[in-house]
PDBQT receptor file of N, H, CA, C and O in Angstrom, charges set to zero:
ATOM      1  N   UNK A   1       8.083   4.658 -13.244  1.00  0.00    +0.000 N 
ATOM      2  CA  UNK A   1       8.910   3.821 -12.417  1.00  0.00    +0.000 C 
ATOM      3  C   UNK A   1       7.996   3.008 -11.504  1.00  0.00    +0.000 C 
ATOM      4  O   UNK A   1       7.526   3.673 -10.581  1.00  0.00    +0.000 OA
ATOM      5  N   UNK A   2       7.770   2.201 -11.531  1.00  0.00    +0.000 N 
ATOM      6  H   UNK A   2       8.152   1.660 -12.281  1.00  0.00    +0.000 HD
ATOM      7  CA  UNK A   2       6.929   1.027 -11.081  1.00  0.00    +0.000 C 
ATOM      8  C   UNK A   2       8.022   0.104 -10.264  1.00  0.00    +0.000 C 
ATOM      9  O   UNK A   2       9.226  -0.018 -10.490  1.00  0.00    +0.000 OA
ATOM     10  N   UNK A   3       7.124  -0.574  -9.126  1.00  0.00    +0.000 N 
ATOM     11  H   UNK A   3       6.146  -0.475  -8.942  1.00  0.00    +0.000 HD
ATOM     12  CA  UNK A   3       8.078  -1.486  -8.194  1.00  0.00    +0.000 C 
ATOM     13  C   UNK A   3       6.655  -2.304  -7.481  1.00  0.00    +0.000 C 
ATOM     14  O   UNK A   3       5.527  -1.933  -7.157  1.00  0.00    +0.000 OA
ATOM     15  N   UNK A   4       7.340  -3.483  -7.449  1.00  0.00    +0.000 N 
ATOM     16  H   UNK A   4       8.256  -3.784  -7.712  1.00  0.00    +0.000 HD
ATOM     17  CA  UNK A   4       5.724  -4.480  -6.579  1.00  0.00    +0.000 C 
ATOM     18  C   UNK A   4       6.389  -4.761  -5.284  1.00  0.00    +0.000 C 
ATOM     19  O   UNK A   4       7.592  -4.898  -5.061  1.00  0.00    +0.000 OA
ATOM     20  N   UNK A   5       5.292  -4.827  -4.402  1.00  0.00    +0.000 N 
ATOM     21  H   UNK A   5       4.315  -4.716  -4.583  1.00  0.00    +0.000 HD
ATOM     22  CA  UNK A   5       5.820  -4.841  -3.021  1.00  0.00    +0.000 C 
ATOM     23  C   UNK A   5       4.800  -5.538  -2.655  1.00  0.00    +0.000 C 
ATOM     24  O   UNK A   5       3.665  -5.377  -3.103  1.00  0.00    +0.000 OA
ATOM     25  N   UNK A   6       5.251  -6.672  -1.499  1.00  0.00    +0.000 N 
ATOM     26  H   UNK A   6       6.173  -6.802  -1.136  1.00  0.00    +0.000 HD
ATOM     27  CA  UNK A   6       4.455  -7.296  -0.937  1.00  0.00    +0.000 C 
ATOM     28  C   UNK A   6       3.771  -6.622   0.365  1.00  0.00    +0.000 C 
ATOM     29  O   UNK A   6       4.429  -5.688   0.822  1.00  0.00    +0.000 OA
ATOM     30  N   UNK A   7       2.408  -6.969   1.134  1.00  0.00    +0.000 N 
ATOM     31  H   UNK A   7       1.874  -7.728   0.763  1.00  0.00    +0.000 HD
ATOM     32  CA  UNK A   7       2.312  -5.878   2.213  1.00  0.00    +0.000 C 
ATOM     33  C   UNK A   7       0.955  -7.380   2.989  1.00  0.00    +0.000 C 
ATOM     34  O   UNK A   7       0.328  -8.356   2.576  1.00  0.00    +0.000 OA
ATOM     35  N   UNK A   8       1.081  -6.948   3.713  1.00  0.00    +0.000 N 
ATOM     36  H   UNK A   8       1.590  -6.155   4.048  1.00  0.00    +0.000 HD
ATOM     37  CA  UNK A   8      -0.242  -7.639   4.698  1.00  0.00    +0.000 C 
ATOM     38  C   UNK A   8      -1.669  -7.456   5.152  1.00  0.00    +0.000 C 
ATOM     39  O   UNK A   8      -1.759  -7.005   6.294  1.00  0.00    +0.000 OA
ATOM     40  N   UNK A   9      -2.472  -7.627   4.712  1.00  0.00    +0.000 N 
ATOM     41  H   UNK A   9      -2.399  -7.993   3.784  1.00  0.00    +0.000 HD
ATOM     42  CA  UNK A   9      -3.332  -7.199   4.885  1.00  0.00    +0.000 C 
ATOM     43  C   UNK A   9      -3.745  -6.613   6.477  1.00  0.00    +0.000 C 
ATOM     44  O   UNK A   9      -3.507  -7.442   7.355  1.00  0.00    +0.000 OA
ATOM     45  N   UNK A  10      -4.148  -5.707   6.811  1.00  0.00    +0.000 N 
ATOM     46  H   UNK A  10      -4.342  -5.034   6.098  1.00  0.00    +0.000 HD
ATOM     47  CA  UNK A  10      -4.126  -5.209   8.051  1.00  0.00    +0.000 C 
ATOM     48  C   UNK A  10      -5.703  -5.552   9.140  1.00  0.00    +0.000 C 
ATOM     49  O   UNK A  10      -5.836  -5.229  10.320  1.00  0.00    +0.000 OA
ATOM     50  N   UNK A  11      -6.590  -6.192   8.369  1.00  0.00    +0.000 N 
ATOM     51  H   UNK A  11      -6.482  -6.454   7.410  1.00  0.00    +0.000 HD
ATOM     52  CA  UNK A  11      -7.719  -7.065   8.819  1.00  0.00    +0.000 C 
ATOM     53  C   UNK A  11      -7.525  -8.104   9.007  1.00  0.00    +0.000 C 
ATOM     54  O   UNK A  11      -7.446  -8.542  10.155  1.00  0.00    +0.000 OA
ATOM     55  N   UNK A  12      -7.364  -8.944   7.797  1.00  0.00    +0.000 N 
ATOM     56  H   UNK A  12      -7.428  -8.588   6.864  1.00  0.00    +0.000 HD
ATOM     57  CA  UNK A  12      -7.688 -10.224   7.720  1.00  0.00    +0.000 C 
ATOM     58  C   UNK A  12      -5.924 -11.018   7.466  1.00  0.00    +0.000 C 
ATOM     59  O   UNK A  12      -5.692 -12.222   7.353  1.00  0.00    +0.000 OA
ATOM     60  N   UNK A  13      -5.114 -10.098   7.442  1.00  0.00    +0.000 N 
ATOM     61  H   UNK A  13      -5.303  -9.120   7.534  1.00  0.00    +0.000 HD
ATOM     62  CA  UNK A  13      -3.457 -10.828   7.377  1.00  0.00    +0.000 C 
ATOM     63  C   UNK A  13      -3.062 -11.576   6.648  1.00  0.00    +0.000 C 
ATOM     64  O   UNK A  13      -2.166 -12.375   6.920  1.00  0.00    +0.000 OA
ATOM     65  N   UNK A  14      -3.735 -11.473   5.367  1.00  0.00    +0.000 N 
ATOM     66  H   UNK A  14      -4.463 -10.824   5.145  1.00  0.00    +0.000 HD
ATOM     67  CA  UNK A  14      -3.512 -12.250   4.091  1.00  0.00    +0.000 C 
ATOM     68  C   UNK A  14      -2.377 -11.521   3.640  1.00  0.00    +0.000 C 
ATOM     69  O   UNK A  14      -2.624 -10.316   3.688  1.00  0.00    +0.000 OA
ATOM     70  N   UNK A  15      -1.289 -11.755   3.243  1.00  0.00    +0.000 N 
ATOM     71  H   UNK A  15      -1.089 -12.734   3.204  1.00  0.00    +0.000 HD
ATOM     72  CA  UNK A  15      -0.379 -11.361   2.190  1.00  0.00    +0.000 C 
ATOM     73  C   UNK A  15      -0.818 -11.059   0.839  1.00  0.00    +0.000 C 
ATOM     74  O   UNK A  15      -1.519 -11.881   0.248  1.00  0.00    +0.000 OA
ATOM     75  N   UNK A  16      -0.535 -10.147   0.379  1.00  0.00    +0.000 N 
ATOM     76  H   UNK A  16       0.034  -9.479   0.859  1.00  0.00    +0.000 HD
ATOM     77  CA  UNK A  16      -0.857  -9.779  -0.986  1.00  0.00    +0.000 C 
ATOM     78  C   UNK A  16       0.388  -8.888  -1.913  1.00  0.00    +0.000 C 
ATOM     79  O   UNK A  16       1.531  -8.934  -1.457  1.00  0.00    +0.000 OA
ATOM     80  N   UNK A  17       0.186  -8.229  -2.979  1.00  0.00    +0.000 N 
ATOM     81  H   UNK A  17      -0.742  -8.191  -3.350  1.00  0.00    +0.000 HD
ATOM     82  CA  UNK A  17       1.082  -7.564  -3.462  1.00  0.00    +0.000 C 
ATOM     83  C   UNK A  17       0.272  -6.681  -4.414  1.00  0.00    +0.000 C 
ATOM     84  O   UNK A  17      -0.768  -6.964  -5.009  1.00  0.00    +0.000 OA
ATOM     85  N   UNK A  18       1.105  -5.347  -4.426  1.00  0.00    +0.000 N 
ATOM     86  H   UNK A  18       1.949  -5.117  -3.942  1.00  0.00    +0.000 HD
ATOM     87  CA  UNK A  18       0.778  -4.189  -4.415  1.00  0.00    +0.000 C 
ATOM     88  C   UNK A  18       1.710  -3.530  -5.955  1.00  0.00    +0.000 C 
ATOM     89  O   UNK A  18       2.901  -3.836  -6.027  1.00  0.00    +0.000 OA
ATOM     90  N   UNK A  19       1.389  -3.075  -6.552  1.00  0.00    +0.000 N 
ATOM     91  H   UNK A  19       0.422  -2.827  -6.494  1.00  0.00    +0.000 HD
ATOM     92  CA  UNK A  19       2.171  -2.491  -7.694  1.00  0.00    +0.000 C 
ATOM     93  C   UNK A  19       1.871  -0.694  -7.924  1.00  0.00    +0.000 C 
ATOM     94  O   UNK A  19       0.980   0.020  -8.385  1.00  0.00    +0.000 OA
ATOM     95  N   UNK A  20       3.386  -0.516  -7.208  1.00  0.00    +0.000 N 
ATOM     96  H   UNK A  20       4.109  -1.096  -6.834  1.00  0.00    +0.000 HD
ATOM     97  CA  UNK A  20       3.996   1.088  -6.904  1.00  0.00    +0.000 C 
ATOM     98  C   UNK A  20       3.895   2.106  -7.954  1.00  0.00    +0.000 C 
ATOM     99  O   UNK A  20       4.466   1.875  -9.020  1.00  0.00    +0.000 OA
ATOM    100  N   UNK A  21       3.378   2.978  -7.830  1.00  0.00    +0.000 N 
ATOM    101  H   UNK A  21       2.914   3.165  -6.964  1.00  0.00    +0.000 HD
ATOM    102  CA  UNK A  21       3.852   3.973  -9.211  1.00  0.00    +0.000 C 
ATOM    103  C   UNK A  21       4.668   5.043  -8.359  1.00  0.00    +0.000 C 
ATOM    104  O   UNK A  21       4.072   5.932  -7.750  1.00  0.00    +0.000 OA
ATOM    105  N   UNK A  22       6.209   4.911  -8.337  1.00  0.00    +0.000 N 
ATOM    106  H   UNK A  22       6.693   4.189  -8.831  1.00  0.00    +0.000 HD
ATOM    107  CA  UNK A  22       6.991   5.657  -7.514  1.00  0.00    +0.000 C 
ATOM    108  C   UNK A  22       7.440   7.275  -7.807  1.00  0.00    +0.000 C 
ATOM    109  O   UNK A  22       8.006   8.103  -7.093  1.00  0.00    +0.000 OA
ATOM    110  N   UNK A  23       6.775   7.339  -9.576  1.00  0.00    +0.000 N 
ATOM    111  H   UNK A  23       6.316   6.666 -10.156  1.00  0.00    +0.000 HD
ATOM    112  CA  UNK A  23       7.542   8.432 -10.168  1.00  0.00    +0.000 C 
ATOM    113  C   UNK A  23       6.163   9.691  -9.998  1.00  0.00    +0.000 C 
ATOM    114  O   UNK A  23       6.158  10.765 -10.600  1.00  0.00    +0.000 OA
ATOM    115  N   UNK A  24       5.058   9.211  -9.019  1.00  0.00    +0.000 N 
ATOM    116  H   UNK A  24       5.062   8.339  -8.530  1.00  0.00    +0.000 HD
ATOM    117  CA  UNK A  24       3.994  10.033  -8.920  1.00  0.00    +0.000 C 
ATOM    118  C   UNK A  24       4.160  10.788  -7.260  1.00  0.00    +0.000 C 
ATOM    119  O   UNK A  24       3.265  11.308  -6.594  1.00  0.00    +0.000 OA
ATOM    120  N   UNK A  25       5.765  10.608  -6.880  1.00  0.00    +0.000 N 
ATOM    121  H   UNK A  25       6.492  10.186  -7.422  1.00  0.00    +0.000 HD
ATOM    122  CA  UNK A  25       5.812  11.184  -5.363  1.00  0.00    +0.000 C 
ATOM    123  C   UNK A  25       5.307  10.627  -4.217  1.00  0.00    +0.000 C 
ATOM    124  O   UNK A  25       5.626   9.480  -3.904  1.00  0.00    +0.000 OA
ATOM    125  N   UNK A  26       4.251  11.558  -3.273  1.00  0.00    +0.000 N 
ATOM    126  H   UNK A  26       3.991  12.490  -3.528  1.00  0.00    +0.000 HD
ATOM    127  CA  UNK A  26       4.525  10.929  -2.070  1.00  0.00    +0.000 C 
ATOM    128  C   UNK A  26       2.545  10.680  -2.667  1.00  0.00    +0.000 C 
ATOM    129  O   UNK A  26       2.013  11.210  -3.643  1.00  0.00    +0.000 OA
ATOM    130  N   UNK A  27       2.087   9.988  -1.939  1.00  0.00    +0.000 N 
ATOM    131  H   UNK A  27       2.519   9.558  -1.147  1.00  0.00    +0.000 HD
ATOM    132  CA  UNK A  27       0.814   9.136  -2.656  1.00  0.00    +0.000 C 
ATOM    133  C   UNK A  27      -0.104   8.535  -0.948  1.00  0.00    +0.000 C 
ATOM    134  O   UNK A  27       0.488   8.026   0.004  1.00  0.00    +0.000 OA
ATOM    135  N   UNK A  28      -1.263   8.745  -1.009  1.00  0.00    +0.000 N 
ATOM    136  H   UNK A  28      -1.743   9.159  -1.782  1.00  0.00    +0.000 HD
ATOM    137  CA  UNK A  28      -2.414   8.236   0.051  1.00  0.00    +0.000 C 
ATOM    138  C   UNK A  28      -3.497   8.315  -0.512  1.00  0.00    +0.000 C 
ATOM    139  O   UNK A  28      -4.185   9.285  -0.830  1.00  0.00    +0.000 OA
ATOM    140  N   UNK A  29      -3.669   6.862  -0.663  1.00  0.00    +0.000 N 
ATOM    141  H   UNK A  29      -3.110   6.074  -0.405  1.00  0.00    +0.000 HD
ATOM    142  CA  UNK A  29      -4.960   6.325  -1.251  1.00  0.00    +0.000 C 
ATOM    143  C   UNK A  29      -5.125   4.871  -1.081  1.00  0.00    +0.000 C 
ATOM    144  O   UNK A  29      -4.156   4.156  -0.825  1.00  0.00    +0.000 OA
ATOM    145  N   UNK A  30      -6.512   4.335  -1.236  1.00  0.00    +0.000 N 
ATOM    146  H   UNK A  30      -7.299   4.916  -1.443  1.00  0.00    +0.000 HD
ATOM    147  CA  UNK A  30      -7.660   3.350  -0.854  1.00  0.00    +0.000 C 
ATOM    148  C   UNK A  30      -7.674   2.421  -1.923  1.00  0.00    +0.000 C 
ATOM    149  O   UNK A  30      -8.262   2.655  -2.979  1.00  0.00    +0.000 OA
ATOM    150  N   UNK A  31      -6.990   1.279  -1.671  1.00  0.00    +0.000 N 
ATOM    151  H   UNK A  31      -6.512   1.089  -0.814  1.00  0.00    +0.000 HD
ATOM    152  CA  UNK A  31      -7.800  -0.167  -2.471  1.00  0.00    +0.000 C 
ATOM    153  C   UNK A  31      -8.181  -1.147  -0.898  1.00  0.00    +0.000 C 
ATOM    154  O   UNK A  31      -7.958  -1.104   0.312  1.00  0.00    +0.000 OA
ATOM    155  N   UNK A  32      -8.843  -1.931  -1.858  1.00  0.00    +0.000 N 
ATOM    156  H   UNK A  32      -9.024  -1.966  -2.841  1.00  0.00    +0.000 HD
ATOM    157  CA  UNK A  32     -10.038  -3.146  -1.097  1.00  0.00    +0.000 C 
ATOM    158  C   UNK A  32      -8.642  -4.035  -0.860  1.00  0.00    +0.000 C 
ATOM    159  O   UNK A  32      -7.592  -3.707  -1.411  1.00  0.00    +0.000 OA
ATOM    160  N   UNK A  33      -8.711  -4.806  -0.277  1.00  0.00    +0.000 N 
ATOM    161  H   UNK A  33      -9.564  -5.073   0.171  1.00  0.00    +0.000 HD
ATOM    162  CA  UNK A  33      -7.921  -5.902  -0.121  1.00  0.00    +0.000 C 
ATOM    163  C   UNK A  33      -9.036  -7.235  -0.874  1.00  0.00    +0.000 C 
ATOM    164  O   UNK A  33     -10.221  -7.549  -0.765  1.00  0.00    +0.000 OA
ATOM    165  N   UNK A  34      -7.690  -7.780  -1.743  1.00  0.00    +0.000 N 
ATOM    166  H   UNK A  34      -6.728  -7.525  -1.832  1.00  0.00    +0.000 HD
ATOM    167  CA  UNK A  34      -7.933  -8.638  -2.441  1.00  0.00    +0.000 C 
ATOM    168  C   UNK A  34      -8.436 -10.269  -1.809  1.00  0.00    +0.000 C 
ATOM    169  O   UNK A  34      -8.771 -11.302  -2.388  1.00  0.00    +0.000 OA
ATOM    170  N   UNK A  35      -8.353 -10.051  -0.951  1.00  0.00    +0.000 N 
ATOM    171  H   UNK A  35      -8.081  -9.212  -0.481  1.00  0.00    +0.000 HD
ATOM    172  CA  UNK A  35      -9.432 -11.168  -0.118  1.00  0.00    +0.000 C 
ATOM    173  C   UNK A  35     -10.256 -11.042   0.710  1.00  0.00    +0.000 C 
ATOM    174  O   UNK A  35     -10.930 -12.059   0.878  1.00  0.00    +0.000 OA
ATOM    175  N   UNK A  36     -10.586  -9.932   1.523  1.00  0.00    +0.000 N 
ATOM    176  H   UNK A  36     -10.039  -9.106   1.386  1.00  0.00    +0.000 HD
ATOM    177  CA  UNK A  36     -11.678  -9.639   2.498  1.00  0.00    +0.000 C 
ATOM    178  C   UNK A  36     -12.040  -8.452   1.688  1.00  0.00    +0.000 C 
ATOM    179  O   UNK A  36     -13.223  -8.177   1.884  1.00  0.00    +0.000 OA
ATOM    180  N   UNK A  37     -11.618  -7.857   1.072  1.00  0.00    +0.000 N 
ATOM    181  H   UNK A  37     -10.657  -8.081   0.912  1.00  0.00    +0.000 HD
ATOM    182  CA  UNK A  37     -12.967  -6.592   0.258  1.00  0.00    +0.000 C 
ATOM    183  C   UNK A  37     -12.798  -5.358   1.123  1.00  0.00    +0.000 C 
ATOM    184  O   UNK A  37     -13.410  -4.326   0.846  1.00  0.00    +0.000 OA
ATOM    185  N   UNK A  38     -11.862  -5.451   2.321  1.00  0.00    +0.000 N 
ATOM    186  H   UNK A  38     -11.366  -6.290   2.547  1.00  0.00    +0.000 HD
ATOM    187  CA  UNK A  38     -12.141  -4.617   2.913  1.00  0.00    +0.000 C 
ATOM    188  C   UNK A  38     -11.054  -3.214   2.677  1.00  0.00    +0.000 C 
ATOM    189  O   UNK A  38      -9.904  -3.458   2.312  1.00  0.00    +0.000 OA
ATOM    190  N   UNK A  39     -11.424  -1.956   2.874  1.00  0.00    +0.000 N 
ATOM    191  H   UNK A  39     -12.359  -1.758   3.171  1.00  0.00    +0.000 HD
ATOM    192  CA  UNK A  39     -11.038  -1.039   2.419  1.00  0.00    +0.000 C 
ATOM    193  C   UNK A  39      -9.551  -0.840   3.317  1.00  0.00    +0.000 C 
ATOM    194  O   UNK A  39      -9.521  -0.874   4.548  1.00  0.00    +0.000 OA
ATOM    195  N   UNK A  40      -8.214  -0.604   2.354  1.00  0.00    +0.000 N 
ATOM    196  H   UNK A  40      -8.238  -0.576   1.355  1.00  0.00    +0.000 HD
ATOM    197  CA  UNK A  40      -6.816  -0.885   3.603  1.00  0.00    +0.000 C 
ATOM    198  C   UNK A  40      -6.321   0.778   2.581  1.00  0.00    +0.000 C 
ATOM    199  O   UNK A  40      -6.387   1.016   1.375  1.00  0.00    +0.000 OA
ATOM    200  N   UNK A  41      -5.826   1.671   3.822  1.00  0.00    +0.000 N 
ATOM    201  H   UNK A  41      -5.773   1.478   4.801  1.00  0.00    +0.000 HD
ATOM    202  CA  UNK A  41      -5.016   2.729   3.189  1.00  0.00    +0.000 C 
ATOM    203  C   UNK A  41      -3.771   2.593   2.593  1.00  0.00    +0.000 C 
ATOM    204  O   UNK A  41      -3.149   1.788   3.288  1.00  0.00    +0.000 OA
ATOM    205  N   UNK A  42      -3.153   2.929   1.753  1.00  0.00    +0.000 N 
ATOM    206  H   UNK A  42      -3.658   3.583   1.190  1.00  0.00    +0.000 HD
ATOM    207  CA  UNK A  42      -2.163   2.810   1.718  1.00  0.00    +0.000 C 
ATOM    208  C   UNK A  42      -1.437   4.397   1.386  1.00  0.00    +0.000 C 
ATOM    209  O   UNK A  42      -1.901   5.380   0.806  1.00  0.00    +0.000 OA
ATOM    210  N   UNK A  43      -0.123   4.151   2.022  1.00  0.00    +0.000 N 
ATOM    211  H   UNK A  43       0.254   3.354   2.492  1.00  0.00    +0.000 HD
ATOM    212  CA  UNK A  43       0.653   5.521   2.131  1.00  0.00    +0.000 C 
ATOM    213  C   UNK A  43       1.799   5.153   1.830  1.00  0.00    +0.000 C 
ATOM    214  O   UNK A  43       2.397   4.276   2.453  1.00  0.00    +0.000 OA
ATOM    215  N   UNK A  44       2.309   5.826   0.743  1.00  0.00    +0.000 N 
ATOM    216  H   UNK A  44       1.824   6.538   0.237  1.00  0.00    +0.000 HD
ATOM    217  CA  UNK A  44       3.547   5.666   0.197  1.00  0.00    +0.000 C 
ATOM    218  C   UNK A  44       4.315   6.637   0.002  1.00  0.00    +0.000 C 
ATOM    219  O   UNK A  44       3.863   7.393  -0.858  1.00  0.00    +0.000 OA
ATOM    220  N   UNK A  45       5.433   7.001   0.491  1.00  0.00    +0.000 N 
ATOM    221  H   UNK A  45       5.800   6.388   1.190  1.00  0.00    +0.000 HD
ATOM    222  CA  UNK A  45       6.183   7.934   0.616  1.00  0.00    +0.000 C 
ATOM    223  C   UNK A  45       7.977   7.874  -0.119  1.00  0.00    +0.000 C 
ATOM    224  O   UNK A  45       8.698   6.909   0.133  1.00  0.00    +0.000 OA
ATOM    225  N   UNK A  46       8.287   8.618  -0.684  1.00  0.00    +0.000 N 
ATOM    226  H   UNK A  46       7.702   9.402  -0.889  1.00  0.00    +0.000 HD
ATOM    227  CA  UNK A  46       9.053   8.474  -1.687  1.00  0.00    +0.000 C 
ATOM    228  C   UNK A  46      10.246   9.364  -1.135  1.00  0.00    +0.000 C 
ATOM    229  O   UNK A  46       9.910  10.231  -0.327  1.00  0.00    +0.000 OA
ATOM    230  N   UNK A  47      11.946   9.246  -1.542  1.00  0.00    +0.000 N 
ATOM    231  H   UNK A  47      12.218   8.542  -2.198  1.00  0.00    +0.000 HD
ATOM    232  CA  UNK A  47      12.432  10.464  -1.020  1.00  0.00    +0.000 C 
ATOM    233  C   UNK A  47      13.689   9.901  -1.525  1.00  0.00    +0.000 C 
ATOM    234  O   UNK A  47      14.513   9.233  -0.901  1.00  0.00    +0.000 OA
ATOM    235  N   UNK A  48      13.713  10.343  -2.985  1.00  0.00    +0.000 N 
ATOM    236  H   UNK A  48      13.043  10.885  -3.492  1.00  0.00    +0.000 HD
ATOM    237  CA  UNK A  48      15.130  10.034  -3.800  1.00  0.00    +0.000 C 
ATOM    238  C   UNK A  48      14.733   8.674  -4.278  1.00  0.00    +0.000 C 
ATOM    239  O   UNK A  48      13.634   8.227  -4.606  1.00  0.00    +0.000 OA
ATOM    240  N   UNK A  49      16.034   8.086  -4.225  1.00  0.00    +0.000 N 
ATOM    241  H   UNK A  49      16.927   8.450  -3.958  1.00  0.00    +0.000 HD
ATOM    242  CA  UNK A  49      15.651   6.512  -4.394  1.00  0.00    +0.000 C 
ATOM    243  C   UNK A  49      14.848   5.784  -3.361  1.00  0.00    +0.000 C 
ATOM    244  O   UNK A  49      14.169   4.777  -3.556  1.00  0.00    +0.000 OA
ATOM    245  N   UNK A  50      15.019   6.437  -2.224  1.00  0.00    +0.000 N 
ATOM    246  H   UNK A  50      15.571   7.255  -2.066  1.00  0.00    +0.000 HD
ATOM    247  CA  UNK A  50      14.367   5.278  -1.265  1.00  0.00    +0.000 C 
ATOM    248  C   UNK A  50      12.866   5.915  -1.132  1.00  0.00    +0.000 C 
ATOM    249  O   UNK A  50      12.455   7.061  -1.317  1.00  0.00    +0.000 OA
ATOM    250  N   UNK A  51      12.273   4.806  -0.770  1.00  0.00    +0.000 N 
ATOM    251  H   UNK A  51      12.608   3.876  -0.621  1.00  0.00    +0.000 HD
ATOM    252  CA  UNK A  51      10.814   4.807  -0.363  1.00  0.00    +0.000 C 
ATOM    253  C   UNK A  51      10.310   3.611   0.412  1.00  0.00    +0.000 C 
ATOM    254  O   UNK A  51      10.811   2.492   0.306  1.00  0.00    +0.000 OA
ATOM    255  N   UNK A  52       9.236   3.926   1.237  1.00  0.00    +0.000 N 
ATOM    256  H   UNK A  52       8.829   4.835   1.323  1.00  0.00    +0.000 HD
ATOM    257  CA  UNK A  52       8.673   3.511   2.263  1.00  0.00    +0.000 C 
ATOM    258  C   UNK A  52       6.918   3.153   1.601  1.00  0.00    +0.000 C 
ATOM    259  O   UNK A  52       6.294   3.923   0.870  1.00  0.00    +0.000 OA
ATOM    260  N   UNK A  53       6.427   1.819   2.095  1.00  0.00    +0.000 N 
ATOM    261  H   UNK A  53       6.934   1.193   2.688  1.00  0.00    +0.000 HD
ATOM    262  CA  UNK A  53       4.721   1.849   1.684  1.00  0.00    +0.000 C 
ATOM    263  C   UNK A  53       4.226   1.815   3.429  1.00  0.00    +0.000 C 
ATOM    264  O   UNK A  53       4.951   0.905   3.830  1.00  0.00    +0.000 OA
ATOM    265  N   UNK A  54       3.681   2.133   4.256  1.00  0.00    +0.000 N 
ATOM    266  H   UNK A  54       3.091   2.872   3.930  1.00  0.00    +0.000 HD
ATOM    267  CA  UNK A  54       2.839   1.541   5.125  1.00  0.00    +0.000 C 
ATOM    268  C   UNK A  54       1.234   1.289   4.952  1.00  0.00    +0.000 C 
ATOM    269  O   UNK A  54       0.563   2.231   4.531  1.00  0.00    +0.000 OA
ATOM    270  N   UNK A  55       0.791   0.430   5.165  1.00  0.00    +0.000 N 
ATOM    271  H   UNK A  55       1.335  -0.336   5.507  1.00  0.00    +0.000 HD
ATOM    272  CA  UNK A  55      -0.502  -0.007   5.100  1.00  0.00    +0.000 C 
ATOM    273  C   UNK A  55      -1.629   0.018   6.685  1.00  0.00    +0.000 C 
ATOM    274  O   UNK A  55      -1.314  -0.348   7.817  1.00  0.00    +0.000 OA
ATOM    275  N   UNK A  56      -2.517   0.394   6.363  1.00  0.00    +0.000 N 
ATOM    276  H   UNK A  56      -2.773   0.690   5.443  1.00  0.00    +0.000 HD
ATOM    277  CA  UNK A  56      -3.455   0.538   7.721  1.00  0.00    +0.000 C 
ATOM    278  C   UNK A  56      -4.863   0.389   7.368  1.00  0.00    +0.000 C 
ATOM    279  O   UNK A  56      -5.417   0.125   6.301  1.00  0.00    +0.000 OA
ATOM    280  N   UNK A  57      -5.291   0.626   8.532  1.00  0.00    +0.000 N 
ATOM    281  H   UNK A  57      -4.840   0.840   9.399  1.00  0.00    +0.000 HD
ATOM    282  CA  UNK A  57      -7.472   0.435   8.312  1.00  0.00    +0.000 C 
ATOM    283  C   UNK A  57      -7.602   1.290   8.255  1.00  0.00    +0.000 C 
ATOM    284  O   UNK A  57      -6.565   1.953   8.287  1.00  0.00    +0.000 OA
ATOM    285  N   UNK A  58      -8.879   2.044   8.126  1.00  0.00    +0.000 N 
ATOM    286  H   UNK A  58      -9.721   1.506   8.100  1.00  0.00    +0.000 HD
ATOM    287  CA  UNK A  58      -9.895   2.888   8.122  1.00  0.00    +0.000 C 
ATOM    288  C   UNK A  58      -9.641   3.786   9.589  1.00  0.00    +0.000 C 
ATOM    289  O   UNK A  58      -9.735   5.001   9.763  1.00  0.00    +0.000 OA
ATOM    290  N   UNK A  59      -9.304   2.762  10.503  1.00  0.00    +0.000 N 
ATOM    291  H   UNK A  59      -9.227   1.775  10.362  1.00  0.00    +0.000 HD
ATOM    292  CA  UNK A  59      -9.646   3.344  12.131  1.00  0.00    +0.000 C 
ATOM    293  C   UNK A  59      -8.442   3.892  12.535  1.00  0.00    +0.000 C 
ATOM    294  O   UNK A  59      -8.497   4.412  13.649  1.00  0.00    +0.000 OA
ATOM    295  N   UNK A  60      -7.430   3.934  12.006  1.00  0.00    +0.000 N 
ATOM    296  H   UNK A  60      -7.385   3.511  11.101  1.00  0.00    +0.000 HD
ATOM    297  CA  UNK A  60      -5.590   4.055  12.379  1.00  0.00    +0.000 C 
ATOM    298  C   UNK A  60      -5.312   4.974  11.950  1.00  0.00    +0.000 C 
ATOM    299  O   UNK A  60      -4.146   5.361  12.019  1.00  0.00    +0.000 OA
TER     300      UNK A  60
């Protein structure tokens, strides 16, 4: 179950989009942001149908 979500970069505030794998639960892990390189967490939390992504730095 896959879903794309748009999110902001939390450095540099570029918009980007993100592609969910929702059927793997609740999920925290590290891609680069696709325009500054720089490392953004992402935390995705799942709970039935609904789910939540928040995005942050390194320092948060």
């Amino acid at each position: 179950m896959l879903e794309s979500q748009a999110y902001q970069c939390p450095y540099c505030g570029e918009l980007a989009e993100a592609l969910l794998d929702l059927s793997a639960g609740d999920q925290e892990y590290v891609e680069d942001c696709p325009v500054c390189c720089r490392p953004i967490i992402f935390d995705l939390r799942t709970d039935g149908a609904d789910w939540s992504l928040d995005v942050r730095t390194e320092n948060d």
